[in-house]
C-alpha positions as CSV (number, residue, x, y, z in Angstrom):
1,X,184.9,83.0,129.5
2,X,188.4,84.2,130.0
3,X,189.5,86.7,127.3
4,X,193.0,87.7,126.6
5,X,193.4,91.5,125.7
6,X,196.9,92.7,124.3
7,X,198.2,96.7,123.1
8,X,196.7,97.7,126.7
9,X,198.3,101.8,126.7
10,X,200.4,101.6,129.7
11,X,198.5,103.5,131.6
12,X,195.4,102.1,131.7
13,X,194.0,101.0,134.5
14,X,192.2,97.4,135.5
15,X,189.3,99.9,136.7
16,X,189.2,101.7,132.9
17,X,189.9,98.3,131.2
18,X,186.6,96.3,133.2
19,X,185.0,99.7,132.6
20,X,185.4,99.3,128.9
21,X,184.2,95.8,128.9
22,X,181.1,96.5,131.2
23,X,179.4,97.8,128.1
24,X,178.7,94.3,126.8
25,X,178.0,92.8,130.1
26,X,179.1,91.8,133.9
27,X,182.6,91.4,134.6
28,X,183.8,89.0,137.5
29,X,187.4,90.1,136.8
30,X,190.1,92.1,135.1
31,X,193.8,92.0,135.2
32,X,196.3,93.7,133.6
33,X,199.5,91.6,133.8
34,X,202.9,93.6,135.3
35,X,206.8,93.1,135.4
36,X,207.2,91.2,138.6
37,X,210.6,93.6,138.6
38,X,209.6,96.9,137.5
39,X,205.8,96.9,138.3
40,X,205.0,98.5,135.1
41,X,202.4,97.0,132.7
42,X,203.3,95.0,130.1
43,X,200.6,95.5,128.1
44,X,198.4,92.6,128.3
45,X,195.8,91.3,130.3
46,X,192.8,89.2,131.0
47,X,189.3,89.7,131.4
48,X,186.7,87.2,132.9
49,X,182.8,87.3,131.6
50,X,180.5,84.4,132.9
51,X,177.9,85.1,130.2
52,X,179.8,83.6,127.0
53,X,177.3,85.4,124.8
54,X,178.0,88.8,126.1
55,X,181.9,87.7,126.3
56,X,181.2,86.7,122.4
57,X,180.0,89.9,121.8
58,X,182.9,91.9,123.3
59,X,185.8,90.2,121.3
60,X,183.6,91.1,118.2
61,X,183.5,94.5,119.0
62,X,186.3,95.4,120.6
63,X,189.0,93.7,118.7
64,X,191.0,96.4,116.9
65,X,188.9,98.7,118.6
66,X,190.9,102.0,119.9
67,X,191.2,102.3,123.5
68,X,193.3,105.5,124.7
69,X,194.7,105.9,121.3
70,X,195.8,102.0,120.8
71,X,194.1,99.5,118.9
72,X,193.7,96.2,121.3
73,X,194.1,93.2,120.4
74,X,191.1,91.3,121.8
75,X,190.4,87.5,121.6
76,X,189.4,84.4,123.8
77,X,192.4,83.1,126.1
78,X,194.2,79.6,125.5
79,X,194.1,77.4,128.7
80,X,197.6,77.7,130.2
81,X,199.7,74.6,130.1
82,X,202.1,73.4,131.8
83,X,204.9,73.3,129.4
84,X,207.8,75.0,129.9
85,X,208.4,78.0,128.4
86,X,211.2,79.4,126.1
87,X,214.2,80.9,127.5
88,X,217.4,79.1,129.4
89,X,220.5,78.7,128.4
90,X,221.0,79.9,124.6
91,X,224.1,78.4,124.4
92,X,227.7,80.0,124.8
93,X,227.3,81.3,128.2
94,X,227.8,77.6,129.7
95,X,231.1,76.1,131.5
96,X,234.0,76.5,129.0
97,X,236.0,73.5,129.7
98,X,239.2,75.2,127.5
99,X,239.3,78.1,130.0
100,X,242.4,76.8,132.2
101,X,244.2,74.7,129.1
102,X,246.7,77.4,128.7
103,X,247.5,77.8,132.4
104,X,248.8,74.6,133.5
């Protein structure tokens, strides 16, 4: 099971964060997600547990939980789709057909 972990302190690390989920039961992976520009966290991740029961069992206890003085945010992960996400062009940065009126 794939579960989605968010309010991750900055400095955690993926070794402290699969630590902290080792409790409940094997671990095949953990992430925490970074700014492909700065490097830094941003304070989120994922966590992979092939025993769903144990997996279960950690979003139970460890949602809202404090981990280095931060209260995560702990549930199972949505599948990713391939929808595009938000951003683009929020209007008024676009060609401005008006620009060279006044200058011919």
């Amino acid at each position: 099971m794939n579960i989605y972990v968010a309010n991750i302190p900055f400095k955690a690390t993926e070794a402290e964060l699969r630590g902290l989920f080792e409790e409940f039961g094997e671990v095949s992976s953990a992430k925490i997600i970074l700014d492909k520009f700065t490097q830094r966290s941003r304070g989120f991740g994922f966590v992979e547990m092939d025993d769903a029961a144990a997996a279960q069992q950690a979003i139970s206890s460890l949602n809202g939980a404090d981990f280095m003085g931060k209260a995560l945010v702990v549930n199972e992960a949505r599948p990713r789709t391939d929808a595009p996400r938000g951003g683009g062009n929020r209007g008024g940065g676009g060609f401005n057909r008006n620009f060279n009126r006044d200058r011919y």
